[in-house]
C-alpha positions as CSV (number, residue, x, y, z in Angstrom):
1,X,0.0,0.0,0.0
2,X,1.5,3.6,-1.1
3,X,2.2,6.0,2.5
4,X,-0.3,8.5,0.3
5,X,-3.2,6.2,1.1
6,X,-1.6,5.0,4.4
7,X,-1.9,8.6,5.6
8,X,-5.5,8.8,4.3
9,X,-6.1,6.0,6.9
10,X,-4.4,6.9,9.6
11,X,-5.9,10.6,9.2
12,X,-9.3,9.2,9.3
13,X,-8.7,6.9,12.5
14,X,-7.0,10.1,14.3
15,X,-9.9,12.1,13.5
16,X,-7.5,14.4,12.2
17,X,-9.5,14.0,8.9
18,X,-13.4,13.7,10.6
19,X,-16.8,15.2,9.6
20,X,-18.6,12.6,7.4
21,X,-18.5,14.3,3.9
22,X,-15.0,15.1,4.5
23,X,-13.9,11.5,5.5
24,X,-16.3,10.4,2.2
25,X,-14.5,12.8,0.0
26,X,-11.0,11.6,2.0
27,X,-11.7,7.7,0.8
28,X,-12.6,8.7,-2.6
29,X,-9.0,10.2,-3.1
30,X,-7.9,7.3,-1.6
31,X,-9.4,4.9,-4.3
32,X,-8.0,7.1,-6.7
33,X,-4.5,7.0,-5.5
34,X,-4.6,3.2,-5.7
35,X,-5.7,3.3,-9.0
36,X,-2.8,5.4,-9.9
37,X,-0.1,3.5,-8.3
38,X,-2.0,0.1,-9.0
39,X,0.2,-2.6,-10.5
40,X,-2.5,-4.8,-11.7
41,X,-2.2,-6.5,-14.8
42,X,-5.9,-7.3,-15.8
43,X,-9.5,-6.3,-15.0
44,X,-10.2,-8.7,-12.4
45,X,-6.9,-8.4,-10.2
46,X,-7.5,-4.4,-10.2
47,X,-11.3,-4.5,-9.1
48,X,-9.7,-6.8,-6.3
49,X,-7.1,-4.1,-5.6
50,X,-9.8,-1.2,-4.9
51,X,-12.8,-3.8,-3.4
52,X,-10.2,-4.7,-0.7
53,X,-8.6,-0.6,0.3
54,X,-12.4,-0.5,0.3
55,X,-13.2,-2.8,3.3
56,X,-10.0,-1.6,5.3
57,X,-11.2,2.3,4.6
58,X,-14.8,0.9,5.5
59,X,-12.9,-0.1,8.9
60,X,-11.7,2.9,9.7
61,X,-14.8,4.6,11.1
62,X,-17.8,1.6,12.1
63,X,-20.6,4.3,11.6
64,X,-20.2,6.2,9.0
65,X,-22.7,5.1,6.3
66,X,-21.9,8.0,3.9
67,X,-18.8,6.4,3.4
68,X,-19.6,2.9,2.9
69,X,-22.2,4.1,0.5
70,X,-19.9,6.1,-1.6
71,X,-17.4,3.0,-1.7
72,X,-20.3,0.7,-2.3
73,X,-21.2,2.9,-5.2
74,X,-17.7,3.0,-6.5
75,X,-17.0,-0.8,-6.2
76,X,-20.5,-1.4,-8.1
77,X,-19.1,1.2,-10.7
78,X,-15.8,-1.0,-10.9
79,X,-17.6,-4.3,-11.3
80,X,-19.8,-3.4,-13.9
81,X,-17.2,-1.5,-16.1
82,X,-14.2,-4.4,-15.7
83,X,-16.8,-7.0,-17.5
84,X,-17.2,-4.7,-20.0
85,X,-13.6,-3.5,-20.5
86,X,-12.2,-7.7,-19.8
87,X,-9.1,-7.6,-22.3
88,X,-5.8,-6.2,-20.9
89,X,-4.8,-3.7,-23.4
90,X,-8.4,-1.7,-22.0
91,X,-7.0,-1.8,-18.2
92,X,-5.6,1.4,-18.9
93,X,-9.1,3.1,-19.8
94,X,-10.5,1.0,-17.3
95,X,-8.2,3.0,-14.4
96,X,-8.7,6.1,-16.2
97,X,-12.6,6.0,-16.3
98,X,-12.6,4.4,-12.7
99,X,-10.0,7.6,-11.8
100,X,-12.5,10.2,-13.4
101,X,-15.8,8.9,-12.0
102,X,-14.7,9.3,-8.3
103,X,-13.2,13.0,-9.1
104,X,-17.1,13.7,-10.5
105,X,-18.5,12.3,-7.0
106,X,-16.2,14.6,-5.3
107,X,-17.0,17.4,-7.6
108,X,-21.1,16.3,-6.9
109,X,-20.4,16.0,-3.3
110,X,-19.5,19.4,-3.3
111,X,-22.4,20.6,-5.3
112,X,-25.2,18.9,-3.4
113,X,-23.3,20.5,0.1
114,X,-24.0,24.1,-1.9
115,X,-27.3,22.9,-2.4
116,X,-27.9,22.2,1.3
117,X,-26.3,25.3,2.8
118,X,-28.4,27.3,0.6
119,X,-31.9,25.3,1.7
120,X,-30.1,25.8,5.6
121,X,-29.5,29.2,5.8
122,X,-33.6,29.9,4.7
123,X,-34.5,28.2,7.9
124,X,-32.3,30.1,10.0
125,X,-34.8,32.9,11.4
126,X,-33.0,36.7,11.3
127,X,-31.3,37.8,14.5
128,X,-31.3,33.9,15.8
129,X,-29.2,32.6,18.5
130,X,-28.6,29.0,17.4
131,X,-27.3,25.8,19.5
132,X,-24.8,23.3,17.8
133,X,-22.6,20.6,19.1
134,X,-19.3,19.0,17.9
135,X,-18.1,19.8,14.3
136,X,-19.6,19.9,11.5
137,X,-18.7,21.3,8.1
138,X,-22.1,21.0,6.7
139,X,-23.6,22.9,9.8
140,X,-20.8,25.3,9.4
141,X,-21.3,25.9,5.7
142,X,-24.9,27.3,6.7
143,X,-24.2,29.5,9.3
144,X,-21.5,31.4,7.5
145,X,-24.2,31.0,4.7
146,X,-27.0,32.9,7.1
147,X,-24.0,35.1,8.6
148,X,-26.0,37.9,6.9
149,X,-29.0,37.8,9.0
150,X,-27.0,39.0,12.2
151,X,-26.8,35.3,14.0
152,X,-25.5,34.4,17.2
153,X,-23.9,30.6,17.9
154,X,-23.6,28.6,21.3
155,X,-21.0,25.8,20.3
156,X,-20.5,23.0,22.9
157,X,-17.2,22.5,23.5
158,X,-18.2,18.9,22.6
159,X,-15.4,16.1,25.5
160,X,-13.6,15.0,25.0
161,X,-12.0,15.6,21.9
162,X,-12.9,19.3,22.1
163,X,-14.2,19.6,18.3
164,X,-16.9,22.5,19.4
165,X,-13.3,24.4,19.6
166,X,-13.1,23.7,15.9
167,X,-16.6,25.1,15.1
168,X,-16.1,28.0,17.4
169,X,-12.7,29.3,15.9
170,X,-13.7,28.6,12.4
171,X,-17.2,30.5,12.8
172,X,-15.1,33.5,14.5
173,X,-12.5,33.9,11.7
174,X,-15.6,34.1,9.5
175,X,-17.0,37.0,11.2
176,X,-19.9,35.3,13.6
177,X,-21.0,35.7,16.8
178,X,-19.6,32.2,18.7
179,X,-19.7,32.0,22.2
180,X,-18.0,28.7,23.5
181,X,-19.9,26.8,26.7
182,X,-19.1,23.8,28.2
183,X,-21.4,20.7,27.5
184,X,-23.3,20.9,31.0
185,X,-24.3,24.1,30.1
186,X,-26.5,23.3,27.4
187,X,-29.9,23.6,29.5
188,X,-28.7,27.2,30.8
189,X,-28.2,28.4,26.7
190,X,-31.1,26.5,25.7
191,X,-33.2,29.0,27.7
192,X,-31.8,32.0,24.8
193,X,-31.9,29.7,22.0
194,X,-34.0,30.0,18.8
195,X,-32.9,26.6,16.7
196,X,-30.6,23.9,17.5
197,X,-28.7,22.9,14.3
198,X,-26.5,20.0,14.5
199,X,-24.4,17.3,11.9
200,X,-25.2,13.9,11.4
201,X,-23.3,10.9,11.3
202,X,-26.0,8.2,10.4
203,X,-29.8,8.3,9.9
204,X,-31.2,4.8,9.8
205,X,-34.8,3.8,8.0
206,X,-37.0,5.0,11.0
207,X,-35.4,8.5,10.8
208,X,-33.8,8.3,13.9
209,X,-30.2,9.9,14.1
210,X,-26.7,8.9,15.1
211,X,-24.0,11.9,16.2
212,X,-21.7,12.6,18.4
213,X,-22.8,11.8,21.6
214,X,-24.2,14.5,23.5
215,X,-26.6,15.2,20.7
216,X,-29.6,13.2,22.5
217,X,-29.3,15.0,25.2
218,X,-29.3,18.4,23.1
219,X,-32.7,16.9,21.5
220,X,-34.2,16.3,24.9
221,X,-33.5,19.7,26.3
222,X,-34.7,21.5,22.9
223,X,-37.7,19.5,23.0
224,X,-38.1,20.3,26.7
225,X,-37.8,24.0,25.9
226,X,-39.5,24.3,22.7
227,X,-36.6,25.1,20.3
228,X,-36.7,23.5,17.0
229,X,-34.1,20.9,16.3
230,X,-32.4,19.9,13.2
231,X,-30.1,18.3,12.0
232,X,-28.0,18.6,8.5
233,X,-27.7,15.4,6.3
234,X,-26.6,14.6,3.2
235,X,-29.2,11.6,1.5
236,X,-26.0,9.6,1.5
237,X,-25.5,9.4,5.0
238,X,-28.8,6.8,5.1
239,X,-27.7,3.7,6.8
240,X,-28.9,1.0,4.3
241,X,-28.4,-1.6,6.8
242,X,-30.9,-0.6,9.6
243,X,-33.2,-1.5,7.5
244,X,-32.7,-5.2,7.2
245,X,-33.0,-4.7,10.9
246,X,-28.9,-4.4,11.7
247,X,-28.0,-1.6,13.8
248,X,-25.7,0.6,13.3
249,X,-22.2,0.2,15.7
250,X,-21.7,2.8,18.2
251,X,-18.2,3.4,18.1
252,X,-16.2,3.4,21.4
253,X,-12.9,5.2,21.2
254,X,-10.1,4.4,23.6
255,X,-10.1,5.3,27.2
256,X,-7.7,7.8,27.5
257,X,-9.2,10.4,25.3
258,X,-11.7,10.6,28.7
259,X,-8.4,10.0,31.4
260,X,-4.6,9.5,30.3
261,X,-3.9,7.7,33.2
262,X,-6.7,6.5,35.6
263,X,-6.5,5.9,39.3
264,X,-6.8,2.1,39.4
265,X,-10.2,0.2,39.7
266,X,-11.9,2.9,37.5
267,X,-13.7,2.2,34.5
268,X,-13.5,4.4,31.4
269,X,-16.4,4.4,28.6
270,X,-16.0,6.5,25.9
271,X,-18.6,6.1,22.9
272,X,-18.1,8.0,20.2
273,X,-22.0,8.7,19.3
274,X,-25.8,8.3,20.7
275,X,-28.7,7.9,18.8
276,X,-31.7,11.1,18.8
277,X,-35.3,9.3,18.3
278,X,-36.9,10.4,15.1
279,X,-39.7,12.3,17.4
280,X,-37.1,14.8,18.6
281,X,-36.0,16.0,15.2
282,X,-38.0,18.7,13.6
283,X,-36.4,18.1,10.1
284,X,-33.4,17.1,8.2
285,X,-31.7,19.8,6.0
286,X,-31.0,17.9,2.9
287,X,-29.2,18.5,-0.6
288,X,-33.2,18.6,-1.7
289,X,-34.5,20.3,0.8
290,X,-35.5,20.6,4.6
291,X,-37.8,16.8,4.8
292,X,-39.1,15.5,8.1
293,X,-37.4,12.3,9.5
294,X,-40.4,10.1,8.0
295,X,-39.0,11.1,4.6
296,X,-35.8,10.5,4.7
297,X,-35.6,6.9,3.7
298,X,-37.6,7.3,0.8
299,X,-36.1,9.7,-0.7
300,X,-32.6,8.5,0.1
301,X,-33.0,4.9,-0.8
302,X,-34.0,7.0,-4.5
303,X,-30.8,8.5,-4.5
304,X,-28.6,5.6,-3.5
305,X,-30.8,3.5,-6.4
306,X,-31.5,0.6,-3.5
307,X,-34.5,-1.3,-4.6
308,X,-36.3,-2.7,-1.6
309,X,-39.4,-4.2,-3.5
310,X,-38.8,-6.3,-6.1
């Protein structure tokens, strides 16, 4: 395996690469660097080049659907072009059109996050102080899109990796209002808050959503107050898998993040992500609109092109 795509790994694991369009967009490039440095010499021998990087790139984050469903995609694209391209002297186009597709899904990765940001910032009400938790680049791309109608952010500081920092200092260098609070303080803020807009990680078939932990709580104390509650997903980010009844893995992350070094006797848990019931989410801000929870299966299974009747 080439360091290049090494790195890619090992970024994503860190969280040094993390947001789930980012880490899509990350594996992508990833599947393109194999295909550049690939030594295969047919068809079948170079689909089983990018089908395996795509099972240890899979591994890197258990729940993050948006990126198994981009490498799903990309693997199906393989297949079907490497029986149609099956002599040698076509690998060469077969790399090249395999290379090109996943640049387009980047490019249209980009364009459906435009496409979101713009559908966001219309439901962000003028003057509004909004709530958001962890990082998110797609929650971040709408506020600096609705920094125009004089907003105010509350970012939790989001333990214990401290990504709300992230938010905070990338919303401040583009001119917003952030005020930084400690996690147990979201009921105080809640009290001032107009919207609660979060990322998403995962949304499985009954609309219910995976995020950074914390993000239930968020849900319960918006609902308790009032306060809308959304969260932004891409379509892509639809576990296909909860639907067959398998849930999604709740990743825990090693112990130390929480305590370096523990008295003795202690036991450390550190999960990575909770799950918001369906009934606490006001909507999903998607790349084709703003759709309540009950919607996003259907029209996300359309996207991804899963047939589930035959």
């Amino acid at each position: 395996m080439h360091e290049d795509i090494k790195k890619i790994i090992s970024d994503i694991k860190s969280l040094k690469i993390q947001g789930a369009r980012n880490v899509a967009k990350a594996v992508l490039k990833a599947l393109i660097l194999q295909a550049k440095y690939s030594k295969a010499k047919n068809s079948k021998s170079f689909y089983d080049e990018i089908k395996h990087l795509s099972l240890l790139l899979a591994d890197t984050r258990p729940t993050e659907p948006m990126m198994r469903n981009l490498l799903e995609r990309a693997s199906g694209y393989l297949y079907e072009k490497s029986r149609e391209y099956k002599e040698k002297k076509q690998l060469n186009r077969l790399k090249n059109d395999f290379i090109n597709e996943q640049k387009n899904y980047i490019k249209k990765i980009d364009e459906d996050a435009e496409k979101l940001f713009a559908y966001g910032a219309r439901l962000v009400p003028d003057g509004a102080v909004i709530i958001t938790h962890c990082h998110s680049s797609t929650v971040t791309g709408i506020l600096k899109k609705a920094k125009r109608k004089n907003i105010k952010v509350i970012a939790c500081e989001t333990r214990p990796r401290y990504q709300g920092r992230i938010t905070a200092k990338e919303l401040a260098e583009a001119g917003i209002d952030v005020t930084l609070v400690v996690d147990g303080a979201m009921n105080l803020y809640m009290k001032k808050a107009d919207l609660v807009l979060v990322g998403a990680d995962s949304v499985t078939s009954r609309g219910d959503l995976i995020n950074k932990v914390g993000t239930s709580t968020l849900a319960h104390i918006a609902r308790m107050h009032d306060v809308s509650f959304y969260s932004a997903a891409e379509l892509f980010k639809y576990s296909i898998m909860t639907f067959y009844g398998t849930r999604e893995k709740i990743e825990e992350r090693d112990p130390s993040e929480v305590w370096e070094k523990p008295p003795k006797r202690i036991k450390i848990s550190n999960p990575a992500f909770d799950v918001t019931a369906a009934k606490y989410i006001n909507g999903y801000v998607t790349e084709v609109g703003v759709i309540p929870p009950q919607s996003f299966f259907t029209l996300a299974t359309q996207k991804l092109g899963v047939k589930i009747y035959e």
